[in-house]
C-alpha positions as CSV (number, residue, x, y, z in Angstrom):
1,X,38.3,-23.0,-18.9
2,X,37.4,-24.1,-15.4
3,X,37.1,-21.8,-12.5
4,X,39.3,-22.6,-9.2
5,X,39.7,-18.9,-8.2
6,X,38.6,-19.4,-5.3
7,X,40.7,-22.3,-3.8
8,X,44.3,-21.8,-2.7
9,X,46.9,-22.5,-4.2
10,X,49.6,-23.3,-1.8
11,X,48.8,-24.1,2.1
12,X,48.9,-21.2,4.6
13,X,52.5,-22.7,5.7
14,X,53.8,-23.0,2.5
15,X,52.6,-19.1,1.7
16,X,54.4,-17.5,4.4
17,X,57.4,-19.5,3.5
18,X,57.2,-17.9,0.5
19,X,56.2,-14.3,1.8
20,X,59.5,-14.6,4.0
21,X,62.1,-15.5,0.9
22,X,60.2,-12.5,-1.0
23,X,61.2,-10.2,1.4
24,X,65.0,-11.2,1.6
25,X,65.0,-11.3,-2.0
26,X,63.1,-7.8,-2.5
27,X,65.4,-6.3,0.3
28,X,68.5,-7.5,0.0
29,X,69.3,-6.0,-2.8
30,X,69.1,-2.3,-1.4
31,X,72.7,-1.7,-1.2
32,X,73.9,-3.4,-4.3
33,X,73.8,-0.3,-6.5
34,X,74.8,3.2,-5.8
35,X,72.0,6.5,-6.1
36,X,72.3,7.0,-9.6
37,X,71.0,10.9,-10.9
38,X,69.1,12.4,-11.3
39,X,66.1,11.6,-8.7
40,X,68.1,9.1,-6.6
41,X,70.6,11.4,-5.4
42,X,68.2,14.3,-5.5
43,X,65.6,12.9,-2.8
44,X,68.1,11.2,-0.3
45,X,70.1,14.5,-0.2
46,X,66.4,16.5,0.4
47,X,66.2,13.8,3.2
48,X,69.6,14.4,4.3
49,X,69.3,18.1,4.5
50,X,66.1,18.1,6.4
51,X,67.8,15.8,9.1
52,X,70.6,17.7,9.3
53,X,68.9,21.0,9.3
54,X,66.6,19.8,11.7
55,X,63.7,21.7,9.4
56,X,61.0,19.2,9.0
57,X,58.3,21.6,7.3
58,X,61.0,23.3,4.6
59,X,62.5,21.2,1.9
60,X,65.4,22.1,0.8
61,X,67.9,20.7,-2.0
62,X,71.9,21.5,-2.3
63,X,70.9,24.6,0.1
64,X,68.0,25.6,-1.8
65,X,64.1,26.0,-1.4
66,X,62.9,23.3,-3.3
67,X,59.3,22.6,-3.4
68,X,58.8,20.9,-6.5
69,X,57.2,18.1,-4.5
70,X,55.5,17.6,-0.9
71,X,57.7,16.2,1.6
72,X,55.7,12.9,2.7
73,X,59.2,10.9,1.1
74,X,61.2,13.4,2.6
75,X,60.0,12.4,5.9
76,X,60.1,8.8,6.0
77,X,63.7,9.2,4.0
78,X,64.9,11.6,7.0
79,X,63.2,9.1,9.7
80,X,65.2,6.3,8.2
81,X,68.5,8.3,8.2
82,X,67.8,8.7,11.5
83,X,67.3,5.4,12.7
84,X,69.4,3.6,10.7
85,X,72.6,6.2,9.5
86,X,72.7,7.8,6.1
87,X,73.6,5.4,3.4
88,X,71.9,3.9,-0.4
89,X,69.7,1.1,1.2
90,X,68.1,3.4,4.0
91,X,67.6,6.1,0.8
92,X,66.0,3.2,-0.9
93,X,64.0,1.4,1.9
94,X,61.0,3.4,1.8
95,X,60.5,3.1,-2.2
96,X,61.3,-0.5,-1.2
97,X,58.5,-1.0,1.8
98,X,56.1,0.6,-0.4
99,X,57.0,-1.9,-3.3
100,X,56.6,-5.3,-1.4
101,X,53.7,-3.8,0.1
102,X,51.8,-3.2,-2.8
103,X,52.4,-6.7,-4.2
104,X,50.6,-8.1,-0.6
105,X,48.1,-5.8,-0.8
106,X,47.6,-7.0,-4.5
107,X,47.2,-10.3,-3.1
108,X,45.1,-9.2,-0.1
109,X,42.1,-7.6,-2.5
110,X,42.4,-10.0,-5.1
111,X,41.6,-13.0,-2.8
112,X,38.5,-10.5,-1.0
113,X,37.3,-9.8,-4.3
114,X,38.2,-12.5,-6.4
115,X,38.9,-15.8,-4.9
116,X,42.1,-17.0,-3.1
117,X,44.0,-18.1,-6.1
118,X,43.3,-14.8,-8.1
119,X,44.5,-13.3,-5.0
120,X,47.8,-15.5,-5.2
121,X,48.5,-14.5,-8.8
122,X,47.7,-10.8,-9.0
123,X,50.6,-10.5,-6.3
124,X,52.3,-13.3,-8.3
125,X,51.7,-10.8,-11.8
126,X,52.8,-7.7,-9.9
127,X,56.0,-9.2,-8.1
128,X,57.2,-10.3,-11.3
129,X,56.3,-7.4,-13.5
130,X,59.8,-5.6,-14.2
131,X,57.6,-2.1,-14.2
132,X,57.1,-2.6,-10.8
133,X,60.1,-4.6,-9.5
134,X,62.6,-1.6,-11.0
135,X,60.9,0.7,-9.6
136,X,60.3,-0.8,-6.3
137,X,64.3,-0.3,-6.0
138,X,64.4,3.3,-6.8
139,X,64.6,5.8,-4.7
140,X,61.9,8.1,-7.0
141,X,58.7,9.5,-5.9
142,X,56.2,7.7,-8.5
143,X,56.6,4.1,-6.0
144,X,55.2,5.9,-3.2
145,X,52.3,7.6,-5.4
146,X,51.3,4.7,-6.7
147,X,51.3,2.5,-3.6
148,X,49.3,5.1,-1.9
149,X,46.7,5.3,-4.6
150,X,46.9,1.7,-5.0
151,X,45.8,1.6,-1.1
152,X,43.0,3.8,-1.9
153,X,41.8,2.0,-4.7
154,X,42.2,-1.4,-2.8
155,X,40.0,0.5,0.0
156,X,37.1,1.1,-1.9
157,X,36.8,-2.2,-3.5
158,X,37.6,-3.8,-0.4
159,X,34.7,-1.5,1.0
160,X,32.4,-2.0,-2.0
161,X,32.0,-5.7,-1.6
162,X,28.2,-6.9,-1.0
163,X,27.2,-8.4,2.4
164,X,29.8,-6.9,4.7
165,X,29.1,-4.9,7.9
166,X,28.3,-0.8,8.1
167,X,31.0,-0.2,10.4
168,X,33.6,-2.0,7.9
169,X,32.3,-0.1,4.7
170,X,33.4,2.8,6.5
171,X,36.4,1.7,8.3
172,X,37.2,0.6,4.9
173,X,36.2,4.3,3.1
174,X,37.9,6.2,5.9
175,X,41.7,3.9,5.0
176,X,40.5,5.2,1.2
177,X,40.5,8.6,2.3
178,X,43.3,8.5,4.6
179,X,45.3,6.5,1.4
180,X,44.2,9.5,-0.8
181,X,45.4,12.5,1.5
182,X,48.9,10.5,1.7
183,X,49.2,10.5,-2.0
184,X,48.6,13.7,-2.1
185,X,51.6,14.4,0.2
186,X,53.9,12.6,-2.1
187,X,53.4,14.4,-5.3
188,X,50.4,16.9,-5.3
189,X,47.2,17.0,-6.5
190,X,47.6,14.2,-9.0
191,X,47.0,11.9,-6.1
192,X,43.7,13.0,-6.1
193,X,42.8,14.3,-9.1
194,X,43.0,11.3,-10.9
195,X,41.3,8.9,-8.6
196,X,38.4,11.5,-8.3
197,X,38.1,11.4,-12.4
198,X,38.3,8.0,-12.5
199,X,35.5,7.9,-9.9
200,X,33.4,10.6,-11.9
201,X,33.9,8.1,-15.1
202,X,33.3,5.1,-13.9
203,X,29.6,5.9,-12.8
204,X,29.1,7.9,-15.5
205,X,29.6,4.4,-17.4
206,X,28.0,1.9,-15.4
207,X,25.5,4.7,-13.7
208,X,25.9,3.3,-10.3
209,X,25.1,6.7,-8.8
210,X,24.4,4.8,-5.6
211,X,27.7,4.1,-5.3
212,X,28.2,7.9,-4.3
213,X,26.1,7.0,-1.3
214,X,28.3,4.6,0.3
215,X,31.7,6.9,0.3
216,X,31.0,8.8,3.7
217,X,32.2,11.7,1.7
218,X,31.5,13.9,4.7
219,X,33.8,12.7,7.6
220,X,35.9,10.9,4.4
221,X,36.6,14.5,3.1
222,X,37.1,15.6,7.6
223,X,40.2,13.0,7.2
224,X,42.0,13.8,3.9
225,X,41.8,17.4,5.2
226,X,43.3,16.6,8.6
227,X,46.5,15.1,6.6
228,X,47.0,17.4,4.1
229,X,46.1,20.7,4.8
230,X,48.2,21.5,8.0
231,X,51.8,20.9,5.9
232,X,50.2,23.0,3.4
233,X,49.6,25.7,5.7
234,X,52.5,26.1,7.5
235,X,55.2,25.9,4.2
236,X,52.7,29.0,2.8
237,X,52.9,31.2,6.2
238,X,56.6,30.5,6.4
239,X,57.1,31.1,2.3
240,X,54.4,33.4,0.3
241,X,56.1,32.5,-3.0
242,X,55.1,28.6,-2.5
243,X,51.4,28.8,-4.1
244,X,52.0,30.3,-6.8
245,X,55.4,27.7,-7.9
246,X,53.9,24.7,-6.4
247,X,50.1,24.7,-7.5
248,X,50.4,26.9,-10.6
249,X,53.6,25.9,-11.9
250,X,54.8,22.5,-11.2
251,X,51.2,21.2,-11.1
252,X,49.3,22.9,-13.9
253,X,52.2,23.9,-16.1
254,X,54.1,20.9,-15.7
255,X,51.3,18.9,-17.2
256,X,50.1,21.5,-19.7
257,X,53.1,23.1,-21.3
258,X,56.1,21.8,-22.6
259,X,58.6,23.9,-20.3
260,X,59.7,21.2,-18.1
261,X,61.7,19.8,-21.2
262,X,60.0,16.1,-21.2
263,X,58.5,15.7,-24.3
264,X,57.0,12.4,-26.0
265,X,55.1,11.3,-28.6
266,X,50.9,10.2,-27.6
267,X,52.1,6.5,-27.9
268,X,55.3,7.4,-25.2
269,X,54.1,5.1,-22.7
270,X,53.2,1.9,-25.1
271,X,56.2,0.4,-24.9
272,X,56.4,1.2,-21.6
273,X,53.4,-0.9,-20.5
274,X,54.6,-3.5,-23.0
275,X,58.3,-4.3,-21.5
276,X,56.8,-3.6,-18.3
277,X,54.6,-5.9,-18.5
278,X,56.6,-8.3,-20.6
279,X,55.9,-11.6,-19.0
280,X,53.0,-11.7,-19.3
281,X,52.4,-9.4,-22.7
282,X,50.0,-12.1,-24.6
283,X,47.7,-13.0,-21.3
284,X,46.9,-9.0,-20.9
285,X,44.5,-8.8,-23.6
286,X,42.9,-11.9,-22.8
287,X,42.3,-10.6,-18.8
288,X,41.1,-7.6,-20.2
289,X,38.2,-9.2,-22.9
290,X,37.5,-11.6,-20.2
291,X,37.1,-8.5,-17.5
292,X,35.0,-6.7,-20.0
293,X,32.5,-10.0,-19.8
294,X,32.2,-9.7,-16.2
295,X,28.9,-8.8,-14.5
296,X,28.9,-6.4,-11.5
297,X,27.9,-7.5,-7.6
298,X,24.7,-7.9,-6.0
299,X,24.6,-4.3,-5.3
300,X,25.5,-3.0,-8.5
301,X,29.0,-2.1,-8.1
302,X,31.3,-3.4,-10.5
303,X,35.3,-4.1,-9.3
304,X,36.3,-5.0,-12.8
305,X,35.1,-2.0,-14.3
306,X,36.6,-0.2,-11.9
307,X,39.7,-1.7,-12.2
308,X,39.5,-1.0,-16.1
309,X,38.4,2.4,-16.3
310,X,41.0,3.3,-13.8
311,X,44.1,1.5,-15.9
312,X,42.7,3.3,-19.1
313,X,42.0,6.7,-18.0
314,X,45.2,6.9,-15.8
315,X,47.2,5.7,-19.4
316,X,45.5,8.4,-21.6
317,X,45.8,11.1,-18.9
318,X,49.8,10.9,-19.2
319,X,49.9,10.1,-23.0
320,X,48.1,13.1,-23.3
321,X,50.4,15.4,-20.6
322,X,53.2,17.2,-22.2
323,X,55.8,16.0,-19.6
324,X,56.1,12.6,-19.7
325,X,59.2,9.9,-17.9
326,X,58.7,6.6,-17.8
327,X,57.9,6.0,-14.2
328,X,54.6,8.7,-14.8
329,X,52.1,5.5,-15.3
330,X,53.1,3.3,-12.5
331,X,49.7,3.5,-10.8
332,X,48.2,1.5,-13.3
333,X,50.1,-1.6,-12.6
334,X,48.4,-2.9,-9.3
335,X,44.9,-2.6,-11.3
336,X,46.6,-4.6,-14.6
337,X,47.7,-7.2,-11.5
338,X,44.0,-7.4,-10.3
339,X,43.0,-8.1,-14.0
340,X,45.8,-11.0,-14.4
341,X,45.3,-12.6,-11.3
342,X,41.7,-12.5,-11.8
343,X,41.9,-14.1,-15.5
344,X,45.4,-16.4,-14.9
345,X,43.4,-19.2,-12.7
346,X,41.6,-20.1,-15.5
347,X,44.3,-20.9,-18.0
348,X,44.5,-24.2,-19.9
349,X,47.8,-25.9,-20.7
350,X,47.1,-25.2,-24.4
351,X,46.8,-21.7,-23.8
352,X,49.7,-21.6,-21.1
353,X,52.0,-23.6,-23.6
354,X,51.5,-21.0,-26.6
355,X,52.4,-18.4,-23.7
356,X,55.5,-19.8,-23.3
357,X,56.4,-20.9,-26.8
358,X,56.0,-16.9,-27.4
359,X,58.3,-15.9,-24.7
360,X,61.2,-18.3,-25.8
361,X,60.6,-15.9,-29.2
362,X,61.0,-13.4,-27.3
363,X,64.0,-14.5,-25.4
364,X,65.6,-15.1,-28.8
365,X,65.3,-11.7,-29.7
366,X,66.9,-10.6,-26.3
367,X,69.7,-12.0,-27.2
368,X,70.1,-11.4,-30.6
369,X,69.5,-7.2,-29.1
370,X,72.1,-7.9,-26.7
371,X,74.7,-8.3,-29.3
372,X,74.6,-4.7,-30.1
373,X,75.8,-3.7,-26.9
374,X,79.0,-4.9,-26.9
375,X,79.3,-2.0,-30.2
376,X,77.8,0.9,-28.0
377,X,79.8,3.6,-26.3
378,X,81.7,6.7,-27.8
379,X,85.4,5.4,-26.0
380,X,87.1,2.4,-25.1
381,X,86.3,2.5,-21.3
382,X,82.1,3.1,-22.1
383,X,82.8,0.1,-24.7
384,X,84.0,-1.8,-21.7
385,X,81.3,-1.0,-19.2
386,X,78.7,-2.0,-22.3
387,X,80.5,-5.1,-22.8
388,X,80.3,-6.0,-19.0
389,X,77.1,-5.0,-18.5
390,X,76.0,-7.6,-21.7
391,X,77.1,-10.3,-19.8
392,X,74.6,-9.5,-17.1
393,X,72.4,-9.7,-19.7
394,X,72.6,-12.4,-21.1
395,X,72.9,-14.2,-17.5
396,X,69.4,-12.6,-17.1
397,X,68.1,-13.4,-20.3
398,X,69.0,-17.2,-19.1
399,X,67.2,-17.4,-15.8
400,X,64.2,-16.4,-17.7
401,X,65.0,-18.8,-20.3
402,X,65.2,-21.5,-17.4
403,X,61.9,-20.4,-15.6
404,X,60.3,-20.8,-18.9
405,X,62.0,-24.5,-19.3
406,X,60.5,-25.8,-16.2
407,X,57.5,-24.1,-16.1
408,X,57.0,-26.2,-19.6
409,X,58.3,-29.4,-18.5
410,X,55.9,-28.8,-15.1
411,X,52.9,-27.8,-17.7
412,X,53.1,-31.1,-19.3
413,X,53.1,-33.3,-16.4
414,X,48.9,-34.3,-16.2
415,X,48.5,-33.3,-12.6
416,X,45.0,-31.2,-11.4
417,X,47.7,-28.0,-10.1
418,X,50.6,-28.5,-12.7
419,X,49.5,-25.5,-14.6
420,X,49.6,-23.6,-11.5
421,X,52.7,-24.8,-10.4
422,X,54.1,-23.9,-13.8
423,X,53.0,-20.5,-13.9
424,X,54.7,-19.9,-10.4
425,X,57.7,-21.5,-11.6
426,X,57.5,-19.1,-14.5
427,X,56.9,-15.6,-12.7
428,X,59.8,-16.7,-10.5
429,X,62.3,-17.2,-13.6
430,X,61.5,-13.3,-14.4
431,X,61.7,-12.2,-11.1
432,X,64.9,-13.3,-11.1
433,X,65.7,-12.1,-14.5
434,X,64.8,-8.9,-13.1
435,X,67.0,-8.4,-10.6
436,X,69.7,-9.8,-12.1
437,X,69.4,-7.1,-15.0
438,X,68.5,-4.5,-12.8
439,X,71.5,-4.6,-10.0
440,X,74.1,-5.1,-12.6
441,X,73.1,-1.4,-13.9
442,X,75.7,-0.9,-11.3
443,X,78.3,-0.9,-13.9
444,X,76.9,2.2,-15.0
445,X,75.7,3.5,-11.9
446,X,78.9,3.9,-9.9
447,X,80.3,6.3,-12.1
448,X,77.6,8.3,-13.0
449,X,77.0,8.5,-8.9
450,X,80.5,9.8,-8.3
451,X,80.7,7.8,-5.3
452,X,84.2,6.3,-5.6
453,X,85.6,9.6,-5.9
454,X,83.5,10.7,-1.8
455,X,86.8,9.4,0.4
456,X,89.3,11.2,-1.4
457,X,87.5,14.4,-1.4
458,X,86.3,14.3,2.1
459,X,90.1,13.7,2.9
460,X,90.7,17.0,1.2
461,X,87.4,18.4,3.6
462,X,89.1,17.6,6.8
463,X,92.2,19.3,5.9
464,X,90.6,23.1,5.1
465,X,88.3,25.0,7.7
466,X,84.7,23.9,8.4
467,X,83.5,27.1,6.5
468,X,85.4,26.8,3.5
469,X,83.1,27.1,0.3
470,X,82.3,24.6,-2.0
471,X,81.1,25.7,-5.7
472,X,79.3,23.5,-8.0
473,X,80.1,25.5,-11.5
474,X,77.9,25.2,-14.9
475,X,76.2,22.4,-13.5
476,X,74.2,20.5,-11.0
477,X,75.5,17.2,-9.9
478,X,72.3,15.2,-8.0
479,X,74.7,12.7,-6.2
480,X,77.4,14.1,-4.9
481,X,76.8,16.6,-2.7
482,X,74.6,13.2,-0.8
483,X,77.9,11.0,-0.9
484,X,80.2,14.2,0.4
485,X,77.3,14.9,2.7
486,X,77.7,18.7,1.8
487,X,76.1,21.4,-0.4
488,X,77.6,23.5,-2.8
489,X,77.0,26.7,-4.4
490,X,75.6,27.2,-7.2
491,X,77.6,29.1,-10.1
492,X,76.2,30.7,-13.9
493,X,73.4,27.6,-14.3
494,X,70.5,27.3,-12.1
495,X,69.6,24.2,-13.5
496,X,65.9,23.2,-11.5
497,X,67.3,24.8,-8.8
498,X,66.0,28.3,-10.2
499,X,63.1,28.7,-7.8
500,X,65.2,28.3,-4.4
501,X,68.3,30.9,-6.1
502,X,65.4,33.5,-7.0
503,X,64.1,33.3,-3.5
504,X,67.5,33.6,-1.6
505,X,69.9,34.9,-4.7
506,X,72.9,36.0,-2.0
507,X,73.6,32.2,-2.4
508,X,75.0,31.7,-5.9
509,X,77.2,33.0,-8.3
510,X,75.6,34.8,-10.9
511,X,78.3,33.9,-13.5
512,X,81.3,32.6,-14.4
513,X,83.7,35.5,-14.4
514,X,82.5,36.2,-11.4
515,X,83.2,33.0,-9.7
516,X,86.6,33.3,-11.5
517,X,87.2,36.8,-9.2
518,X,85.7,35.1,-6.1
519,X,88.1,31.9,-6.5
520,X,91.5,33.4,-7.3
521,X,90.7,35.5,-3.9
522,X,90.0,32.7,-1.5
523,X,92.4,30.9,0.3
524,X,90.9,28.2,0.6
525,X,88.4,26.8,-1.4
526,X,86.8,23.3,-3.2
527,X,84.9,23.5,-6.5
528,X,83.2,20.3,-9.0
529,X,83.5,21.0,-12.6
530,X,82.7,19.4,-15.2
531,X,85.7,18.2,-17.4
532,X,85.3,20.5,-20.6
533,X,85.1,23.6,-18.3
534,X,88.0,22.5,-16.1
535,X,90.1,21.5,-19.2
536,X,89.0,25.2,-20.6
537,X,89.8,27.0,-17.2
538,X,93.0,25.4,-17.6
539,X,94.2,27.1,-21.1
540,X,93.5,30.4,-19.1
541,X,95.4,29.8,-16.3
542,X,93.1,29.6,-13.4
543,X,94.9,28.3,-10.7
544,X,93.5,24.8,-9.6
545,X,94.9,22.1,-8.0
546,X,92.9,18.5,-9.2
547,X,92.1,16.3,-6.2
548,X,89.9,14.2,-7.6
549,X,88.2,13.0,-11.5
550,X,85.8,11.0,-13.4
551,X,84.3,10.5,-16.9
552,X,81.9,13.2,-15.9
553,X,83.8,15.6,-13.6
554,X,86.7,17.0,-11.8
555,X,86.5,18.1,-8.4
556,X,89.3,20.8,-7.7
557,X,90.9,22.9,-4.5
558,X,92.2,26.1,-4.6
559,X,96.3,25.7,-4.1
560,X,98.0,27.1,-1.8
């Protein structure tokens, strides 16, 4: 192996030519899909409501208390709603700022730390990873957590580095601390709970307890308090019941207990990492025996180990939780990108052409999969959407296919860069693949979202008084009260809107019979059902007049 990490790859020119196509490609794409349930729908209508109501300390969800979460998405969502009209792409863009910007501040630290080309490829790794790109284009919380943490970490090993001046080291700490309190204020004390333990481990391993000098924990600790504490303060003077359900229950409960109904075996998140990291699955173990070789800086400090103890510990803390979801890991994946684009500069056509003779393997077995999806779905029109979707598939499948075919062909040409070239080459045929695969989820996404069905209802809307009630009954449906840019009340099921209906119970409808009472007195009145009750309340004789229906539900108006 030869080491060119720290010469760059392209020109400066020729880097922010690619930086500018990135971007159209990363956010382009916004609007393509519809909010899909259940978090989606759920945090663009938080955002929604908070515009609308005008409330920026107070989230609320369907009409309910809802603090699950902390509102630091909530705001920039609501912002954007603002500023740009309420819609899927500005629901998406901040998920989607925080995305891109992770991969360029991937590719800032690496080149600090580890050269310019490691630099180049650790963005290069994390741009192409589907964990990251997926996710990038959701609207869910976990992107913002782990770009914010990712900031933090990049902080302190941009702070860290030998030779550089006092007053950077602590501009540097303070943007750590700052990054910190931010993740905090997207999803609670995990934001700094686990960087704090992965702090606490790491010297405990490499007994840098000097380390602990250089973190200007004093005016450090001045500014995560500054950003955290005053939301904190004011949602607990306006609502006494928020400690106890925010703190003890979603944040010690959730990870302790099984209640929250997301089980998974220790080994949940294997595969995840695995097809997450898929393209570059046989180069991960080699960047993380050749990190383990590394030796630390002049003054003791050690970025690699860092970087390891912080992948590993964040992995076993969730394999260990008893709520798990896929998305629970992504702050792992800018430290794997460090790792990759610290070890991929030093790849040897040999090693890069087993690489890709394993991936066409792969490939093969993609498609061979993707066979099986043209059998899957309970009734003809699910058959069909499976059967459309597998031809996104396979049109996926084949742009990686073609990335690898060039990136070869490029590999075997005997020029000094070719097997830089070709891993570029390469990275961009799954990026593509990616997206491709991803957008076309569309096919499902549109009618799980209930989105076609928004003009015809609203239509209904205009036609009834402003005040007329709207009841969601047996269930909770997380996109369309968003697309009809309404709430509804709740009837029988609380589903995880218990919390907000035990604080202010006056709005819901304890149970079906009595929802039954209140509708056959109304005079006017809209309700969402789902299709087995409305096909039940049917046989009875409840009068209902259909308006508008889906696979998944039927949205009815009291007739006249």
């Amino acid at each position: 192996m030869h080491d060119t990490s720290s010469s760059q790859p392209f020109s400066r020119t020729t880097l922010l030519v690619l930086c500018v196509l990135f971007a159209l490609i990363w956010f382009m794409q916004l609007n393509i899909r519809h909010l899909v349930p259940s978090d989606e729908g759920r945090y663009a209508e938080i955002a929604r409501e908070m515009l609308v109501s005008g409330d920026w300390v107070t989230p609320r969800y369907n009409g309910y208390l809802y603090f699950e979460k902390p509102p630091l998405q909530t705001w920039f969502n609501a912002a954007t709603f603002a500023w740009f009209g309420i819609g899927d792409w500005q629901a998406r863009l901040y998920t989607a700022l925080c995305g891109f910007s992770g991969v360029l501040l991937a590719g800032f630290t690496g080149a600090r730390i580890f050269g310019a080309r490691a630099g180049f490829f650790a963005a290069l790794a994390l741009a192409s990873a589907p964990y990251w790109n997926l996710l990038g284009h959701f609207n869910v919380l976990d992107m913002g957590l782990a770009f914010w943490m990712q900031a933090g970490l990049c902080a302190l090993l941009l702070a860290q580095r030998p030779g550089i001046s006092a007053t950077a080291m602590r501009n540097w700490m303070w943007l750590c601390w700052a990054s910190i309190a931010l993740a905090v204020l997207s999803k609670g004390l995990i934001g700094a709970v686990l960087p704090s333990a992965v702090l606490v481990l790491y010297t405990l391993i490499t007994r840098d307890w000097a380390l602990w000098k250089r973190l200007h924990l004093i005016s450090g600790g001045l500014i995560f308090a500054a950003i955290t504490v005053p939301w904190f303060v004011l949602i607990q003077q306006r609502h006494p019941a928020f400690f106890e359900f925010f703190f003890i229950v979603q944040q010690f409960r959730r990870y302790l207990t099984p209640e929250q109904n997301r089980p998974g075996a220790f080994y949940y998140f294997v595969p995840v990492l695995m097809i997450g990291f898929l393209p570059w699955l046989s180069i991960l173990w080699q960047s993380v025996r050749h990190a383990l070789k590394s030796s630390p800086q002049s003054n003791g400090f050690s970025p690699v180990k860092l970087l390891l103890v912080w992948s590993t510990f964040i992995f076993v803390f969730f394999s260990a939780s008893h709520s798990k979801l896929i998305s629970y890991i992504l702050p792992i994946a800018p430290a794997i990108a460090l790792l990759l684009g610290r070890y991929l500069p030093l790849i040897e056509k040999t090693q890069w052409r087993r690489h890709l003779i394993g991936q066409t393997v792969l490939i093969i077995f993609g498609c061979a999969g993707a066979l099986y999806l043209g059998h899957l779905g309970s009734t003809p029109a699910e058959n069909a959407l499976y059967r459309n979707y597998q031809s996104w598939v396979y049109l996926a499948l084949a742009a990686a296919l073609i990335g690898i075919a060039l990136s070869a062909w490029i590999n075997a040409r005997n020029k000094p860069s070719a097997t830089m070239q070709a891993l570029f080459v390469y990275a961009c045929g799954w990026l593509a693949a990616t997206t491709i695969a991803g957008n076309a989820h569309d096919v499902f996404g549109r009618i799980s979202s209930g989105a076609p069905l928004a003009s015809t209802v609203q239509a209904e809307f205009l036609k009834a008084p402003a005040n007329t009630p709207f009841y969601s009954v047996t269930m909770l449906d997380h996109t369309m009260p968003f697309y009809l840019r309404r709430t509804m009340i709740m009837v029988e099921h609380p589903d995880e809107l218990r919390f907000g209906i035990e604080q202010e119970p006056h709005k819901w409808v304890a149970t079906l019979e009595l929802w039954i009472q209140r509708w056959q007195q109304e005079r006017y009145a809209f309700a969402l059902l789902p299709v087995s009750l409305y096909e039940s309340l049917a046989a009875r004789g409840v009068p209902m007049r259909v308006i508008a229906r889906d696979p998944h539900r039927v949205i009815i108006a009291k007739p006249a």
